[in-house]
MINU-544726 format. One record per residue (C-alpha): residue in one letter; x, y, z. Coordinates in steps of 0.25 Angstrom, whole numbers. Layout:
N
{r 'a',{X,Y,Z}}
...
//
This chain:
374
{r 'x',{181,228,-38}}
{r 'x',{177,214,-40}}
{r 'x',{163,211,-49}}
{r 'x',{152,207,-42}}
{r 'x',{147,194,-48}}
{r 'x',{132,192,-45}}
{r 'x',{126,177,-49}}
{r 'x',{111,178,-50}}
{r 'x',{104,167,-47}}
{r 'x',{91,162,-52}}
{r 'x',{79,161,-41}}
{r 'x',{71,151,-47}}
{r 'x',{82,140,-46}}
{r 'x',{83,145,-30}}
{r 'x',{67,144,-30}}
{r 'x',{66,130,-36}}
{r 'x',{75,122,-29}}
{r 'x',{70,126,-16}}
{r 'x',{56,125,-19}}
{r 'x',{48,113,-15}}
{r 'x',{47,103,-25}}
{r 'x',{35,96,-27}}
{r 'x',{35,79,-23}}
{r 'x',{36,71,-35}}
{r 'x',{26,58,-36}}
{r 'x',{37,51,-43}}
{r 'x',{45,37,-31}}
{r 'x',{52,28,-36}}
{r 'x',{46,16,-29}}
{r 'x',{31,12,-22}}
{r 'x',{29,23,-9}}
{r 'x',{24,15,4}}
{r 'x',{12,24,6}}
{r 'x',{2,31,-1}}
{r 'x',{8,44,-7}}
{r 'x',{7,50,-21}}
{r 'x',{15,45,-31}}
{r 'x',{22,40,-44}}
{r 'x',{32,29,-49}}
{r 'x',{38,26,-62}}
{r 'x',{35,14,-72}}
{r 'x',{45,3,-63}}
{r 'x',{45,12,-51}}
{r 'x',{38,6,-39}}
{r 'x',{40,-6,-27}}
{r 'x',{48,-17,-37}}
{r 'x',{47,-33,-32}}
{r 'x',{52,-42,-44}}
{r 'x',{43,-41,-56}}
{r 'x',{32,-32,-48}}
{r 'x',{31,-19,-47}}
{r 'x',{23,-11,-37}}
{r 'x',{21,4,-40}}
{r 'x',{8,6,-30}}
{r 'x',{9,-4,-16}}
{r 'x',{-2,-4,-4}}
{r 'x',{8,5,4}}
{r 'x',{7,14,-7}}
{r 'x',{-7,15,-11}}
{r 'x',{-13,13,3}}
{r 'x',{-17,1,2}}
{r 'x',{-26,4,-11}}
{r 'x',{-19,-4,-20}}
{r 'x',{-6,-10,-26}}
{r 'x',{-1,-10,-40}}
{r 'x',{10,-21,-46}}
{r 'x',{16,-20,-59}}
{r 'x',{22,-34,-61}}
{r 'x',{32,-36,-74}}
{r 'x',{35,-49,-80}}
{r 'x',{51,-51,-82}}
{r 'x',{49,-59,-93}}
{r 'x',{43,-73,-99}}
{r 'x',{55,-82,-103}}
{r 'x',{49,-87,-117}}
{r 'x',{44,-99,-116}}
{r 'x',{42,-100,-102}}
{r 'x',{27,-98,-93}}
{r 'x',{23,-87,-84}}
{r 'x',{21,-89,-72}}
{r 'x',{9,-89,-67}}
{r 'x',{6,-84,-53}}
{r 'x',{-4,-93,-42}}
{r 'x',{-19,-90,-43}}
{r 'x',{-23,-85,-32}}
{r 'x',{-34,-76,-25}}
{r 'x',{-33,-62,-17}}
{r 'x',{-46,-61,-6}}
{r 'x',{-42,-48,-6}}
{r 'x',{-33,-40,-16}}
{r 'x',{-38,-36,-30}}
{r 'x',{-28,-40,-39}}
{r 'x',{-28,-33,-53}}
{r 'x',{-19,-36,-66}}
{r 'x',{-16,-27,-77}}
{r 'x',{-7,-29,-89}}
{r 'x',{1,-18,-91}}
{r 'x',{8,-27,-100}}
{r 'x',{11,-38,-106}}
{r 'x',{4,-49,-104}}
{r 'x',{-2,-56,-90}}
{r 'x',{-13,-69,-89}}
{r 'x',{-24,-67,-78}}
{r 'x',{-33,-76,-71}}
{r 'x',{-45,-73,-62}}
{r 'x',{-57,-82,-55}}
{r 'x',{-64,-78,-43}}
{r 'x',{-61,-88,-33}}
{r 'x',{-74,-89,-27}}
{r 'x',{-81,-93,-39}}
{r 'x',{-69,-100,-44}}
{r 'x',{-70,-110,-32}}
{r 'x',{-85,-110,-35}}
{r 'x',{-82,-113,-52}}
{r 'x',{-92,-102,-58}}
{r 'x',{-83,-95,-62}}
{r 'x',{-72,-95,-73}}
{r 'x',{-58,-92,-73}}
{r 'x',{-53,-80,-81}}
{r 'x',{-40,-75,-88}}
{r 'x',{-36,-65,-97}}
{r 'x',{-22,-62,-104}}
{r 'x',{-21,-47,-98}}
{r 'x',{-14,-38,-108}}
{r 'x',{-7,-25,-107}}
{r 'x',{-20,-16,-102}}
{r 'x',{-28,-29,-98}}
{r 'x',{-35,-30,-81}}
{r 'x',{-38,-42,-73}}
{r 'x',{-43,-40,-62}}
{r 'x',{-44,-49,-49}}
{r 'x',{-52,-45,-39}}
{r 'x',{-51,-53,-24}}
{r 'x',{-56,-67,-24}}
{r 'x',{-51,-70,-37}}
{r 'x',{-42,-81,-41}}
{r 'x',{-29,-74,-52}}
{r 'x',{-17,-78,-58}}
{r 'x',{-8,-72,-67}}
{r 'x',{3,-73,-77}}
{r 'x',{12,-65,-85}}
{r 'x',{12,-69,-100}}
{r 'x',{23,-58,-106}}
{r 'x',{36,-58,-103}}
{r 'x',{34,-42,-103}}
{r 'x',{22,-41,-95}}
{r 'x',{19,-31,-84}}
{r 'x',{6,-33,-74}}
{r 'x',{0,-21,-66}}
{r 'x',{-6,-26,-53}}
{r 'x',{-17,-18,-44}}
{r 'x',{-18,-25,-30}}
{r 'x',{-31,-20,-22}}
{r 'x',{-28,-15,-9}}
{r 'x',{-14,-13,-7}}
{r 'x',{-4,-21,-1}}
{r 'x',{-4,-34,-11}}
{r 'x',{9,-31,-15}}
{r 'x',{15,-35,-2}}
{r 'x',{13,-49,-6}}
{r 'x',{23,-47,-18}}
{r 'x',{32,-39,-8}}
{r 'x',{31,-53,1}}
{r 'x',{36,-61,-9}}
{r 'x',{48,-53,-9}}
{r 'x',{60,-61,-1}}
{r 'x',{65,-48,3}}
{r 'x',{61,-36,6}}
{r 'x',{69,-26,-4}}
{r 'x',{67,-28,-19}}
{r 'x',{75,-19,-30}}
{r 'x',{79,-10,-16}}
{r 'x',{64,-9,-12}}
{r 'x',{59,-12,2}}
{r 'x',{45,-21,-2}}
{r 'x',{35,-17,10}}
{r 'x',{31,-30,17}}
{r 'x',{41,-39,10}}
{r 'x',{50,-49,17}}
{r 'x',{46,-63,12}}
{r 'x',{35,-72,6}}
{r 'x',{29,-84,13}}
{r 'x',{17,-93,3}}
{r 'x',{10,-92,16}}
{r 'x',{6,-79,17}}
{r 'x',{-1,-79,4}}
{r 'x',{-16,-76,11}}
{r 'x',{-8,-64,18}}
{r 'x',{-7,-57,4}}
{r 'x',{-23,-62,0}}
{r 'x',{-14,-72,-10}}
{r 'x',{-24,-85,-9}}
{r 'x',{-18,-95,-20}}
{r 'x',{-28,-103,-27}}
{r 'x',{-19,-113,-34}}
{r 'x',{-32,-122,-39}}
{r 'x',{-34,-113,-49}}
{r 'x',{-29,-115,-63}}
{r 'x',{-28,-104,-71}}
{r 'x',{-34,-106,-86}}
{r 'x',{-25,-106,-97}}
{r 'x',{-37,-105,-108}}
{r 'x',{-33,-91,-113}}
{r 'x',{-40,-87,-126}}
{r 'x',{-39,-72,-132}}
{r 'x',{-32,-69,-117}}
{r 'x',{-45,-73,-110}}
{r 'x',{-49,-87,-104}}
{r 'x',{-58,-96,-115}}
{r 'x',{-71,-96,-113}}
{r 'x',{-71,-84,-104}}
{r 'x',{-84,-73,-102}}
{r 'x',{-84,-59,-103}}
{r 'x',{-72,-52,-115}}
{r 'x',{-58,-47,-114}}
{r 'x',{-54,-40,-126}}
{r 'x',{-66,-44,-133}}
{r 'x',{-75,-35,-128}}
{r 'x',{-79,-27,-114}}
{r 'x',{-72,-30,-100}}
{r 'x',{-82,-26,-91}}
{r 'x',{-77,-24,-75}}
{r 'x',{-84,-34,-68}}
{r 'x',{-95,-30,-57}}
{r 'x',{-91,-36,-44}}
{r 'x',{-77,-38,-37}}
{r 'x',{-76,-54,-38}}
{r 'x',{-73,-55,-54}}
{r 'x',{-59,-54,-61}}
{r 'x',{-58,-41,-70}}
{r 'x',{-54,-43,-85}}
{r 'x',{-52,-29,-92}}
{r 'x',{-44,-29,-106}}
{r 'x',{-38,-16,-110}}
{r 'x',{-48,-6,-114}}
{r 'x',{-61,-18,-115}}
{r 'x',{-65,-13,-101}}
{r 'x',{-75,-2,-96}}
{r 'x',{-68,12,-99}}
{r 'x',{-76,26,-97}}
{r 'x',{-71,39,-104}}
{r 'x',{-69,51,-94}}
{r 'x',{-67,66,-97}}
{r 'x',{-63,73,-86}}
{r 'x',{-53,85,-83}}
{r 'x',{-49,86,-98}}
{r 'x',{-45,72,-101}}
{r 'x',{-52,60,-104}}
{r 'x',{-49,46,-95}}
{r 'x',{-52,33,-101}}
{r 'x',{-56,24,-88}}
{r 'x',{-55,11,-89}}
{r 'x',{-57,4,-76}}
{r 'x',{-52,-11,-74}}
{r 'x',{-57,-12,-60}}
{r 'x',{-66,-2,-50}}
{r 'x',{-72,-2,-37}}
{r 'x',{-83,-11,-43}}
{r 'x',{-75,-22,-43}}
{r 'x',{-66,-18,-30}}
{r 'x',{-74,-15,-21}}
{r 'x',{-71,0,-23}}
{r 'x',{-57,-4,-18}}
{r 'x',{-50,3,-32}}
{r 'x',{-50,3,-46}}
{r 'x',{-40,-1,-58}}
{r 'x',{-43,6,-71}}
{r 'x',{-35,14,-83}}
{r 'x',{-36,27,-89}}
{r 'x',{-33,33,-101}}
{r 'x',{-33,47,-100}}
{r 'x',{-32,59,-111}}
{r 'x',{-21,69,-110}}
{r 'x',{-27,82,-103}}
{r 'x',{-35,95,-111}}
{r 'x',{-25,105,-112}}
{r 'x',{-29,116,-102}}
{r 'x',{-35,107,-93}}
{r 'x',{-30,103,-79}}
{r 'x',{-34,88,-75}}
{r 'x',{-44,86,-62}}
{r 'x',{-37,83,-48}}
{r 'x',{-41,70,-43}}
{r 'x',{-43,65,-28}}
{r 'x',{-46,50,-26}}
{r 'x',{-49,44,-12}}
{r 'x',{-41,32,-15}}
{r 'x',{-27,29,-20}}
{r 'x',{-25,31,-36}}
{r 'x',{-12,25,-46}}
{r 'x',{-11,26,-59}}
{r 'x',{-2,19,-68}}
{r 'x',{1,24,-82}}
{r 'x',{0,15,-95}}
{r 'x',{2,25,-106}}
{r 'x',{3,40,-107}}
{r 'x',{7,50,-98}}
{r 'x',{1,53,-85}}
{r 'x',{3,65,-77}}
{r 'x',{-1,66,-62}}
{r 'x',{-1,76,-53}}
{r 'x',{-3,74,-36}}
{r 'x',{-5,84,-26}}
{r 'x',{8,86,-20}}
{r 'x',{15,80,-33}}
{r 'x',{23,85,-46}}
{r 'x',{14,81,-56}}
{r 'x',{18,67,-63}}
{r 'x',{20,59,-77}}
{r 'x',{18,46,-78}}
{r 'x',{20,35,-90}}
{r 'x',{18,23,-93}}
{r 'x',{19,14,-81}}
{r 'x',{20,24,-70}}
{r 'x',{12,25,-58}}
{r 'x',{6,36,-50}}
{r 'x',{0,34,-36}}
{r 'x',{-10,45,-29}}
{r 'x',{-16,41,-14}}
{r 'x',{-29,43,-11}}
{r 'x',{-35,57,-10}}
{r 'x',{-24,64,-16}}
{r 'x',{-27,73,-28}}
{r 'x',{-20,72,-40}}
{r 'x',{-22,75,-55}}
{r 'x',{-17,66,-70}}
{r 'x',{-19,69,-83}}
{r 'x',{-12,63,-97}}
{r 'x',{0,69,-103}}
{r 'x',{2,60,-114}}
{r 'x',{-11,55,-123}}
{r 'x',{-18,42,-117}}
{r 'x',{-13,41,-106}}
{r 'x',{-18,28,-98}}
{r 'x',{-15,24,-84}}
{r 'x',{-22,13,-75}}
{r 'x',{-27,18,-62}}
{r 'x',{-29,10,-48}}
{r 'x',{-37,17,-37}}
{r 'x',{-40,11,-24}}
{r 'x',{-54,16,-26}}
{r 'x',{-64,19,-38}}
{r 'x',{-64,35,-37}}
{r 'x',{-53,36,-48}}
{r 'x',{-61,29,-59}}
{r 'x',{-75,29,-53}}
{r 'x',{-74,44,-52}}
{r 'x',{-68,45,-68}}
{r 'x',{-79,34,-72}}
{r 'x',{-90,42,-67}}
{r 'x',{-86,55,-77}}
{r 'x',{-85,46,-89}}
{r 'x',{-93,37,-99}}
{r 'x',{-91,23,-102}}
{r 'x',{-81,21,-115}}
{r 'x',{-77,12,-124}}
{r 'x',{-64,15,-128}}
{r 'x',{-50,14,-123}}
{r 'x',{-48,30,-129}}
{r 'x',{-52,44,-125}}
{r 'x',{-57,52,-136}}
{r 'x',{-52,61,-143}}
{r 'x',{-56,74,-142}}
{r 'x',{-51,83,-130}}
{r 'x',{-61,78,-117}}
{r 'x',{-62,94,-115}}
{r 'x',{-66,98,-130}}
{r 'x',{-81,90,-129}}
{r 'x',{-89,81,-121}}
{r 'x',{-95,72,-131}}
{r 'x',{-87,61,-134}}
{r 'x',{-83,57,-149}}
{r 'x',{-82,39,-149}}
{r 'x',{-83,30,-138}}
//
């Protein structure tokens, strides 16, 4: 009589490949509609030297975000320097992720009236210049290893990029919209040129000579309409000190709803790892949220969604009204946010206290409520 060979097999491989998995945020280029999602540093819709991780297709129409890199400077040689020129209706904001970038901002209307005066500043790695419509800008590259985060407000900008494309693939990517560019159509994309204005070459201490207000030599207050440029040096603009659901948040807005009409904000966040035994709050915006990551490590967790890291120059995109959770998982942990409202840092703002410094402290925000330096 032959043995009887009997081969047990385990259960719990059976069980796990036939259970549902949960979705992953993690695509591999820009989605064309408003979903949750997360792309790798150099992932994202690609056109030259610009990069575009968030699109109007993709955030609704809230917003677009650009990340531009310069391929280099050829020593000896002079950046290029784009046309000044005015949007009626896009907010344009610049942001030195690194490297060096030269801006230049003047209201047009007051420019054309001459009371007012051209302003520049050298924006370095962590340095804001805002542009808000209506203003005449220009700007140039000044390192040959610099990179330029771009937030355009609403979406839908970046199809004047995709226009100037000669055909309608790049790196194996269809552009929405793209299919030739014609000089013509420049009011199409609210690009009004304003060639009569000659940017000023007077730089002093990466400022214009003569100029008012401070840089990095003292406070950068956010100015208090919609009409005037916005000049914020790392750390030398408002910041408020937040404790909430076991961690403390370092806000640091760069433009809000004051200066926008309410249409979104810009800001960054520096934000403590998480007290151990302590779950971080869910959070429900009404209007679209994205974060990009600086330094740190950032985890993120959507409903629906695997939870998520993110490093330095990833990017994580939540719509509107969809609850989600963050939290640090590596010590300062600092990420800039864009919202195509005020809830996200109006809402934080209103639970903390001004502050003065670009750190937390240092004691756990769970072990005492009264605060050790400011």
């Amino acid at each position: 009589m032959k043995p009887i060979i009997v081969t047990l097999l385990s259960t719990a491989g059976l069980v796990s490949a036939n259970a549902p998995s949960t979705p992953s945020l993690w695509v591999t280029t820009t989605p064309q509609s408003p979903v949750p999602y997360a792309l790798k540093k150099g992932n994202g819709i690609r056109l030259g030297d610009n990069l575009f991780p968030i699109t109007g297709n993709s955030s609704g129409g809230a917003f677009c975000i650009m990340n531009t890199n310069d391929a280099g400077i050829p020593l000896g040689s002079v950046p290029g320097l784009l046309f000044p020129h005015v949007h009626r209706k896009t907010f344009e904001n610049f942001y030195a992720t690194k490297g060096r970038v030269q801006l230049w901002g003047q209201n047009l209307e007051t420019y054309r009236k001459n009371t007012s005066t051209q302003q520049t500043r050298t924006l370095s790695q962590g340095d804001f210049g805002g542009i808000p419509p209506g203003t005449i800008h220009t700007f140039m590259l000044l390192e040959p290893d610099t990179e330029l985060t771009g937030v355009l407000v609403p979406g839908g900008f970046e199809e004047f990029f995709f226009h100037m494309s000669d055909s309608n693939a790049n790196n194996n990517q269809t552009l929405p919209g793209a299919g030739g560019f014609d000089t013509s159509s420049l009011a199409k994309w609210d690009v009004f040129p304003q060639m009569d204005f000659v940017p000023r070459r007077d730089v002093v201490n990466g400022r214009e000579a003569n100029g008012t207000g401070h840089w990095y030599d003292g406070p950068n207050p956010l100015p208090s309409n919609e009409s005037a440029p916005i000049w914020i040096a790392k750390n030398y603009g408002p910041k408020y000190l937040v404790t909430d659901g076991g961690r403390y948040h370092v806000v640091a807005p760069l433009v809000t709803g004051q200066q926008t009409n309410n249409t979104f904000s810009q800001g960054t966040i520096t934000l403590s790892q998480q007290t151990a035994g302590m779950a971080p709050p869910t959070v429900n915006y009404t209007m679209a949220t994205a974060f990009l990551l600086q330094e740190g490590e950032l985890e993120v967790t959507v409903a629906g969604y695997a939870p998520i890291r993110l490093i330095d120059g990833d990017a994580v995109f939540v719509p509107a009204n969809v609850s989600f959770s963050y939290h640090a998982t590596a010590e300062f942990t600092k990420f800039m946010y864009v919202t195509g409202g005020d809830d996200l840092d109006t809402g934080l703002i209103a639970k903390g206290t001004p502050w003065k410094s670009a750190f937390y402290p240092q004691q756990s925000p769970a072990s005492s409520n009264k605060l050790l330096w400011i």
